[in-house]
Each structure stands twice: as structure tokens, then as C-alpha cells.
DRENDO-1510 file (C-alpha; in Angstrom, 1 decimal, always signed):
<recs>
REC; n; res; u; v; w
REC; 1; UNK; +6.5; -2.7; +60.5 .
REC; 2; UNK; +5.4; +0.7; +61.6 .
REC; 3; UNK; +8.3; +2.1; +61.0 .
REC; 4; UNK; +8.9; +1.0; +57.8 .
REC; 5; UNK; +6.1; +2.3; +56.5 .
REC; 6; UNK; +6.8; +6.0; +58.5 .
REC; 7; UNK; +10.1; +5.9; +56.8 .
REC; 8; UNK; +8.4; +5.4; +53.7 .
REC; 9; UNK; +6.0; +7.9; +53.2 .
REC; 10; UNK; +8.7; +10.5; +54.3 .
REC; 11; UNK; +10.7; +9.5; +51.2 .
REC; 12; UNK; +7.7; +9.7; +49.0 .
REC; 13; UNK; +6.1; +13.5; +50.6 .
REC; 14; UNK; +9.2; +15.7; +49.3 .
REC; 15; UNK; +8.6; +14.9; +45.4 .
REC; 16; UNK; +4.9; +15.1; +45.7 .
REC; 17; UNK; +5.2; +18.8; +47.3 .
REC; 18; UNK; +7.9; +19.9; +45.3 .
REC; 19; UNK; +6.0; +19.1; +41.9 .
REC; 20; UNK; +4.5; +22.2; +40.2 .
REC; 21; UNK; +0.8; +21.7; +39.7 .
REC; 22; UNK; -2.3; +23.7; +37.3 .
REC; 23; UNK; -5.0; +22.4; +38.8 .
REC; 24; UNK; -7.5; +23.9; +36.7 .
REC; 25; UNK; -7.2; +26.8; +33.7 .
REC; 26; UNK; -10.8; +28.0; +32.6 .
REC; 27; UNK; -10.6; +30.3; +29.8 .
REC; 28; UNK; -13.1; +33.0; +29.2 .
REC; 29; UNK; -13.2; +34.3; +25.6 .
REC; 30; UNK; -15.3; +37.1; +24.3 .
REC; 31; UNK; -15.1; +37.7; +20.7 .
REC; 32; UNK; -16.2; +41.2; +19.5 .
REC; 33; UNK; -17.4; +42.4; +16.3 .
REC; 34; UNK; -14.4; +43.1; +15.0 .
REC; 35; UNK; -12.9; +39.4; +15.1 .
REC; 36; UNK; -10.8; +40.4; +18.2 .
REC; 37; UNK; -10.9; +37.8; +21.0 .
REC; 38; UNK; -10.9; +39.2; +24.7 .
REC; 39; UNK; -9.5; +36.5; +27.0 .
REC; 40; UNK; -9.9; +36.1; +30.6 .
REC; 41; UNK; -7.5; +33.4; +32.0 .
REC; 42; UNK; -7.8; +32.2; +35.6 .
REC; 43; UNK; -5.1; +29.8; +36.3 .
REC; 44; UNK; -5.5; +27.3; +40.2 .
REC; 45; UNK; -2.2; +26.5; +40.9 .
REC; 46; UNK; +0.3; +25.0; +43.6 .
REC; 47; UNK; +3.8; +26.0; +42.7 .
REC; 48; UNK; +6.8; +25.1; +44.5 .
REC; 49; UNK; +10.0; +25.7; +42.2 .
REC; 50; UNK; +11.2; +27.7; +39.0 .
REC; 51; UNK; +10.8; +31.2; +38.6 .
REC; 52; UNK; +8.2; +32.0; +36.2 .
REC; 53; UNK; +4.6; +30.5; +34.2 .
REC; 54; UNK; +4.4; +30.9; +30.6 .
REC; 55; UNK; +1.7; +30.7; +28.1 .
REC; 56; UNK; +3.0; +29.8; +24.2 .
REC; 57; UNK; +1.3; +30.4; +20.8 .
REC; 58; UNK; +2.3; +29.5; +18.2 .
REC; 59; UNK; +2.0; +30.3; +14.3 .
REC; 60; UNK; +0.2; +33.5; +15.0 .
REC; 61; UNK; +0.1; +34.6; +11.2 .
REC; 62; UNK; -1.5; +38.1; +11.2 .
REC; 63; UNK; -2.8; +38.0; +14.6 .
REC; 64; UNK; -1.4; +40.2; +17.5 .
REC; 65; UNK; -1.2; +39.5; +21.3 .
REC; 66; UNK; -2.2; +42.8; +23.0 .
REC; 67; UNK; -2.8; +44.4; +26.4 .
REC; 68; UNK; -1.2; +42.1; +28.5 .
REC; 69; UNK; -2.1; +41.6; +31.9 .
REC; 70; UNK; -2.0; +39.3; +35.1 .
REC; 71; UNK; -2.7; +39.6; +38.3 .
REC; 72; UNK; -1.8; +37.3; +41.7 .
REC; 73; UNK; -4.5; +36.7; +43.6 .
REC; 74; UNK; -6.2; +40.0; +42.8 .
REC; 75; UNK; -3.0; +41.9; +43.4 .
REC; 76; UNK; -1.5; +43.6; +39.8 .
REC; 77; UNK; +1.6; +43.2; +38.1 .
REC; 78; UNK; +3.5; +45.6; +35.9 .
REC; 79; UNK; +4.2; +44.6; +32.4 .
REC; 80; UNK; +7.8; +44.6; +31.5 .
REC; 81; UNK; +8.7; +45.8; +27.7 .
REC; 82; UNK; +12.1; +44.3; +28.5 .
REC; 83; UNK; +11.0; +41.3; +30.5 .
REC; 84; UNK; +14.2; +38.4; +30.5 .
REC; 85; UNK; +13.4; +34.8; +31.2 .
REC; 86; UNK; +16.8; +34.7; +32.8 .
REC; 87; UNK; +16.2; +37.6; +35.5 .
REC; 88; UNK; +16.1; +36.0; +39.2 .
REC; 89; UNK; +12.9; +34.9; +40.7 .
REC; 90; UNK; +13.0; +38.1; +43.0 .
REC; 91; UNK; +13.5; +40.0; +39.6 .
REC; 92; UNK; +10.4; +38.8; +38.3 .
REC; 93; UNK; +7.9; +39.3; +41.5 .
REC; 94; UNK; +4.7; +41.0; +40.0 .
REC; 95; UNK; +6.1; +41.5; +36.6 .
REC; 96; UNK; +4.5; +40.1; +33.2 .
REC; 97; UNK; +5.3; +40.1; +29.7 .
REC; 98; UNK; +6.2; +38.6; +26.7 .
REC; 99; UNK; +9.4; +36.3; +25.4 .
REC; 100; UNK; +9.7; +35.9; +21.5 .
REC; 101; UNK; +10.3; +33.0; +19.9 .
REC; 102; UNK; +11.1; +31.4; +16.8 .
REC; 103; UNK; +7.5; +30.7; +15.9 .
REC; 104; UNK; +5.7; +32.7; +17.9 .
REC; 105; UNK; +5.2; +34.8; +21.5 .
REC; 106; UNK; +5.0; +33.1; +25.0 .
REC; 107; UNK; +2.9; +35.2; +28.1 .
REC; 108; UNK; +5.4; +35.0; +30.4 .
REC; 109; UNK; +4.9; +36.2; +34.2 .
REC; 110; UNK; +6.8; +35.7; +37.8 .
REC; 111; UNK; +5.5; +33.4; +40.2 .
REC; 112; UNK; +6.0; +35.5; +42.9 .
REC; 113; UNK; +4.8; +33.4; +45.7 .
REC; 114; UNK; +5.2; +29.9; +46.0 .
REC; 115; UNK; +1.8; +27.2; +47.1 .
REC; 116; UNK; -1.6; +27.6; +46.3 .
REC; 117; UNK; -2.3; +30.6; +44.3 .
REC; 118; UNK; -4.9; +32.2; +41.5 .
REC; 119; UNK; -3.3; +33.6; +38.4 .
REC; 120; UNK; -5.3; +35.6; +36.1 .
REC; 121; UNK; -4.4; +36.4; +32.6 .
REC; 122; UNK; -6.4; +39.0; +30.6 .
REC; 123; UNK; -5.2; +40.0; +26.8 .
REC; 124; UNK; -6.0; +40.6; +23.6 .
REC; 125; UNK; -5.7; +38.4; +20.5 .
REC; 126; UNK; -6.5; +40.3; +16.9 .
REC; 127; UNK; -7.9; +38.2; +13.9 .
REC; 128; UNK; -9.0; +36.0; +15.6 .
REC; 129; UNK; -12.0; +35.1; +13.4 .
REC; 130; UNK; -10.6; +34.5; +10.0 .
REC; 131; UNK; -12.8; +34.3; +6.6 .
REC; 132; UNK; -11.9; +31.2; +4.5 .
REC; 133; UNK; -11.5; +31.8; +0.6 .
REC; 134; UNK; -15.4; +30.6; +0.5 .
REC; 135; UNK; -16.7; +33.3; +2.7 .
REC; 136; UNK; -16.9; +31.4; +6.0 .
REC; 137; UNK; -15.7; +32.9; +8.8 .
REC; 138; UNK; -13.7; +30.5; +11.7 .
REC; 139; UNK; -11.9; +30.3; +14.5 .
REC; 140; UNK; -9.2; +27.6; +14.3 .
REC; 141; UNK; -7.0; +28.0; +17.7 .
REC; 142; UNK; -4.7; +25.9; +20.0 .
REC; 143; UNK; -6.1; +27.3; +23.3 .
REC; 144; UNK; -3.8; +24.9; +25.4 .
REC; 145; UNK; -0.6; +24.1; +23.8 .
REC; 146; UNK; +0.3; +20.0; +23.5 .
REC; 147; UNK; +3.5; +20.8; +24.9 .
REC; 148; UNK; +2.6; +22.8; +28.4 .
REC; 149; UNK; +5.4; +23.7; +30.9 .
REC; 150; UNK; +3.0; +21.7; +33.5 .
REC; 151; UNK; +0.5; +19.3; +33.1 .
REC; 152; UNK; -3.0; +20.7; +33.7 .
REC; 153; UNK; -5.5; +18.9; +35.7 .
REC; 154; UNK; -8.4; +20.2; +34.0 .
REC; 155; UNK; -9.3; +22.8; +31.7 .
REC; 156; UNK; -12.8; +24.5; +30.6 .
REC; 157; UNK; -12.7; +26.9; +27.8 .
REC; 158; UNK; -16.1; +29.6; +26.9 .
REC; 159; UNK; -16.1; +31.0; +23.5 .
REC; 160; UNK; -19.1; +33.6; +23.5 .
REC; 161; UNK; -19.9; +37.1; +21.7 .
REC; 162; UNK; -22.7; +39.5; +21.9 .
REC; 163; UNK; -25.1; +37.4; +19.6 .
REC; 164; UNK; -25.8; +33.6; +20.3 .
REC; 165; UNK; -24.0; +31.0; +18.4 .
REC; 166; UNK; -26.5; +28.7; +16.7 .
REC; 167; UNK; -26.6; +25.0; +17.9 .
REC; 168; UNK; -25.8; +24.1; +15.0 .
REC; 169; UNK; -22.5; +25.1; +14.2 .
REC; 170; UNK; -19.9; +22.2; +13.6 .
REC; 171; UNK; -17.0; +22.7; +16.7 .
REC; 172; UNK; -13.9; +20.2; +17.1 .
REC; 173; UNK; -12.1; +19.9; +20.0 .
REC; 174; UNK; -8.9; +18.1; +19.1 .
REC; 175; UNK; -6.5; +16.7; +21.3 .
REC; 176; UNK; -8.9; +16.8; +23.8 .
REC; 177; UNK; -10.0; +12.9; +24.3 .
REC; 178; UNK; -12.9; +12.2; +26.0 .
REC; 179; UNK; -13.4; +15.8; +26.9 .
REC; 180; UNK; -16.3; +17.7; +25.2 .
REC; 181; UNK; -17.0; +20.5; +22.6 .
REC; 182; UNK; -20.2; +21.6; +21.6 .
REC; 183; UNK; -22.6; +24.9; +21.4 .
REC; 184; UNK; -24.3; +25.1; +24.9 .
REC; 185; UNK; -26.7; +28.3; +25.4 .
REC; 186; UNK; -25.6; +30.2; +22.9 .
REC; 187; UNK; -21.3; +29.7; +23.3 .
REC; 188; UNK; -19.2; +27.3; +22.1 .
REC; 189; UNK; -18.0; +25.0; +25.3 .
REC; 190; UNK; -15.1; +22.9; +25.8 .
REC; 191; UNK; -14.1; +20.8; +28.8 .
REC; 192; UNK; -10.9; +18.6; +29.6 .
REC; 193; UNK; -11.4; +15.2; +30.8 .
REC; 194; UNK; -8.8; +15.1; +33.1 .
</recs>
């Protein structure tokens, strides 16, 4: 019976380490006066195939994705004007940058090493507060896209600026069921659940 079971669980160990895995994304947004949101990304990850990690958004309107950065557990890469989804995985070692699409830009970026690393994304989205016909001002985002290259374990999203956010403004999180959203402190939180 022994070994049936050894036998066994060396079938089943291969699929589970080859599957790509985001453990955790927490995203770190500063908006400054100007409506232009500064974001941090730091991305926990065990990857073990394909060659690069992507971020998409979608429908940007007249908003701008700017200054463009990553890094590999602390160590730089170079952003690529010309950067090609199709180059090699040794191609895209310590290279960023981004791939058009139809509907909008992805924040594409090499893998570089495969197991347990720490990505982090830094760049620039403009308009990102927008004034509504009645003279509101709002910030209406998908932060994590419904269709993600990878499932994410969890995610935890700060939304903060140089004045605190009253308690009482309304914040939605949708898609995001059982997770929370809500004014903490003075910044809009938002946590995954699961």
C-alpha cells in the first residue's frame, strides 16, 4: 500500500510546481494634486514557465500610462521602447515595457528568474481622478483585471493623497466578493478575500 501511495504523490508533485502562482499583489496608490495616480506594485510570486508577466488596462480614455518601471527583487530593469512579446525568455531578462492592444496598454516585463521572486511595478497613470458633468470628482478604476494571466491569491489595494479622505465617502469594490472596501485612516482600503 506504501507504494501506491509514493507512486502517487509523484504523479501529482510535477503539476503543482510547474503551475505559475501570484501569491499576493498589494498595490500602493498615491494620488497627487493634479489627479495623477502614482502606483507602487509589489507582486509575491512563484513562477515556473512562460516568458514574461503582464499587467492589462483597459479603456484608458484620456488617461496615459507613464514612467514605467520594475524591478526583480530590488535589482532594475531597462525599459524597452521596442519591447516584443514574442522575443525569447533570455531576450526579455531585466527588460520592461509596454504591448498595445486593441483596447488598451498591457505592463509587460521578463520573468527573468524562475521560483519565488518579488516584482515591483512603479508607474504613472494621468487623469486619474475625473470630474463628473455635476462637479464631483471620482476615481472609477479596474485595479486587477477579471481576466488575469494568473490567478492571484490575494490582493490589498491603498488609495491615499496628501489630505485624508473623509469617512464618509461612498467606495465600491466590485468583483471583489466577500473582500472589503471602505475609508480606513484617512485612504480608501481594499482587500481580496482570497
Amino acid at each position: 500500500m506504501k507504494k501506491v501511495i509514493f507512486t502517487l504523490v509523484l504523479f501529482l508533485l510535477p503539476s503543482i510546481i510547474l503551475a505559475n502562482e501570484i501569491n499576493n499583489i498589494d498595490m500602493d496608490i498615491y494620488v497627487d494634486n493634479n489627479g495623477t495616480a502614482h502606483v507602487t506594485e509589489k507582486w509575491d510570486t512563484n513562477l515556473a514557465e512562460g516568458t514574461e508577466g503582464y499587467k492589462p488596462y483597459y479603456n484608458l480614455g484620456e488617461s496615459k500610462i507613464e514612467n514605467f518601471k520594475v524591478s526583480l527583487n530590488n535589482n532594475p530593469y531597462t525599459f524597452d521602447s521596442n519591447y516584443n512579446i514574442n522575443d525569447s525568455f533570455n531576450e526579455k531578462k531585466y527588460k520592461n515595457g509596454f504591448h498595445y492592444v486593441n483596447d488598451g496598454i498591457e505592463l509587460c516585463f521578463g520573468i527573468t528568474e524562475y521560483g519565488k521572486n518579488t516584482y515591483t511595478l512603479t508607474y504613472d497613470i494621468t487623469n486619474f481622478v475625473v470630474t463628473t458633468t455635476d462637479g464631483y470628482q471620482m476615481i472609477y478604476w479596474t485595479l486587477i483585471p477579471y481576466e488575469f494571466s494568473n490567478s492571484i491569491g490575494n490582493a490589498y489595494i491603498k488609495i491615499h493623497t496628501n489630505f485624508d479622505i473623509a469617512d464618509t465617502t461612498d467606495v465600491w469594490g466590485y468583483g471583489n466578493y466577500g473582500g472589503t472596501a471602505y475609508v480606513y485612516d484617512g485612504y480608501i482600503e481594499m482587500q481580496s478575500d482570497g
